[in-house]
N, C-alpha and C positions, 0 to 999 in steps of 0.2 A: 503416402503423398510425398511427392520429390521436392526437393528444395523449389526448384524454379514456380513447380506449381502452387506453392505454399506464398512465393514471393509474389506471384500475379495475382493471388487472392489476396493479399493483404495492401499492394498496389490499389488494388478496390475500393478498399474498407477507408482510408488513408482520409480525415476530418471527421469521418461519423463518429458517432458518441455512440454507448452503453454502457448501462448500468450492470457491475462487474459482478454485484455478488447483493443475497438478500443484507439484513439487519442483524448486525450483530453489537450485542452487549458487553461492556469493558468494565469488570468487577473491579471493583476494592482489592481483590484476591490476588489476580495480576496483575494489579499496579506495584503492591506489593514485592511479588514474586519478580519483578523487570529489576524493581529497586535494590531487590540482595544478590540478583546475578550482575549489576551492576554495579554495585557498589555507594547506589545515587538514594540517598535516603532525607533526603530536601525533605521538612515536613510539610511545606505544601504538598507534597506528593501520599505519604504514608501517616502523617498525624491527622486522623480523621475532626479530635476534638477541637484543636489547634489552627485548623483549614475553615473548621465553621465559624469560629471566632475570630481569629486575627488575617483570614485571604478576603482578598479582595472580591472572589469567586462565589464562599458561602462554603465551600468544600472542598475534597482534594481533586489535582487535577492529574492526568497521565499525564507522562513524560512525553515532551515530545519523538522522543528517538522511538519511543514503545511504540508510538503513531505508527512511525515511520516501519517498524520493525513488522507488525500486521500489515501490511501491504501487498505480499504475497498469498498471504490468505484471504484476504478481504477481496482482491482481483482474480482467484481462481486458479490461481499460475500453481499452487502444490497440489495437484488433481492426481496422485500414483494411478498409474492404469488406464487414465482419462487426458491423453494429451488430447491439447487444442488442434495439434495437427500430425495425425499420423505420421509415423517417420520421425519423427521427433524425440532423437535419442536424450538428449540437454536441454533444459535450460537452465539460464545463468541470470541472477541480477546483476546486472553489468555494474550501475551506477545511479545517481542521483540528478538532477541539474535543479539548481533555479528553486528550493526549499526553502521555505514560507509555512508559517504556523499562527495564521489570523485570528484562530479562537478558541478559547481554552480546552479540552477534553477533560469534564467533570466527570467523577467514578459515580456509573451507573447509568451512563449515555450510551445510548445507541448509535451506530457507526455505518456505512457501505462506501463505495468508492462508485466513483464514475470517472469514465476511463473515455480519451477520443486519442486514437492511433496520429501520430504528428506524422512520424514517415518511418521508411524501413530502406534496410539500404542489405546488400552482400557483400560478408564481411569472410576473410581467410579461413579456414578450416570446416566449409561446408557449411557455413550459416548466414543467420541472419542478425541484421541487430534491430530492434524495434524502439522508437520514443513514444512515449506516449504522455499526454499532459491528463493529470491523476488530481482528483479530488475528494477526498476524506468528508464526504457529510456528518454532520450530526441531526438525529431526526427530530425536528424542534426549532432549530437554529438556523437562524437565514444565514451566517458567515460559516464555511468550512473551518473543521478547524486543521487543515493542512492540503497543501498546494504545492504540488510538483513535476516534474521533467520524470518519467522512471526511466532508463536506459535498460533493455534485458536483450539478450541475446537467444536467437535459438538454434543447437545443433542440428543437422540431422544425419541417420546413418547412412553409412558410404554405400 
């Protein structure tokens, strides 16, 4: 698929909403594992006994960057083999806008994202850049617990 016809399909899409990805679970395990590649060992995050006794929450919560950090997965955008749209040499997370973290991510929640295309525009080097306004469910909880702008860009070959 050619850049231009990629652009007229997403021209389309452009306010509708979908849901990006099934339900996924956020262990203990990888809260952990975010906190020693990070360096961020808060014990609301990794003292399990500590989190149920002195958080406000009952238990530990993820980090919000680790939110932020599955985004990519949770929306489908790392598919090797399976782009979104043929011709699709790249994509890039471009950037953030407009992050917001309304409710906590307790270890052992459930997670998906729902995603509605804001706009898409063409951008130098054969691409595109896409916004999309992005919502972190948790399954259970009426508040998200993260809310934002994603900016990603998509190549395609010459």
């Amino acid at each position: 698929m050619s850049r231009q016809a990629a652009y007229e399909d997403l021209q389309s899409k452009i306010g509708g909403e979908s849901t990006s990805g099934g339900w996924f679970t956020v262990t203990q395990n990888m809260i952990n594992s975010f906190a020693d590649a990070t360096l961020d060992h808060q014990w609301i995050h990794v003292d399990e006994e500590r989190a149920a006794r002195d958080s406000p929450f009952g238990a530990t919560v993820a980090h919000g960057f680790f939110t932020l950090a599955l985004i990519p997965h949770l929306t489908g955008m790392v598919e090797p083999g399976k782009p979104r749209y043929p011709g699709v040499a790249l994509t890039v997370n471009y950037g953030l806008n407009r992050v917001r973290f309304p409710h906590p991510l307790l270890a052992g929640s459930r997670i998906r994202t729902r995603t509605q295309l804001q706009s898409v525009e063409e951008v130098r080097g054969n691409g595109l850049q896409l916004i999309h306004n992005l919502t972190v469910e948790i399954e259970g909880v009426e508040k998200p617990t993260c809310v934002a702008e994603m900016v990603s860009r998509l190549y395609f070959e010459d």
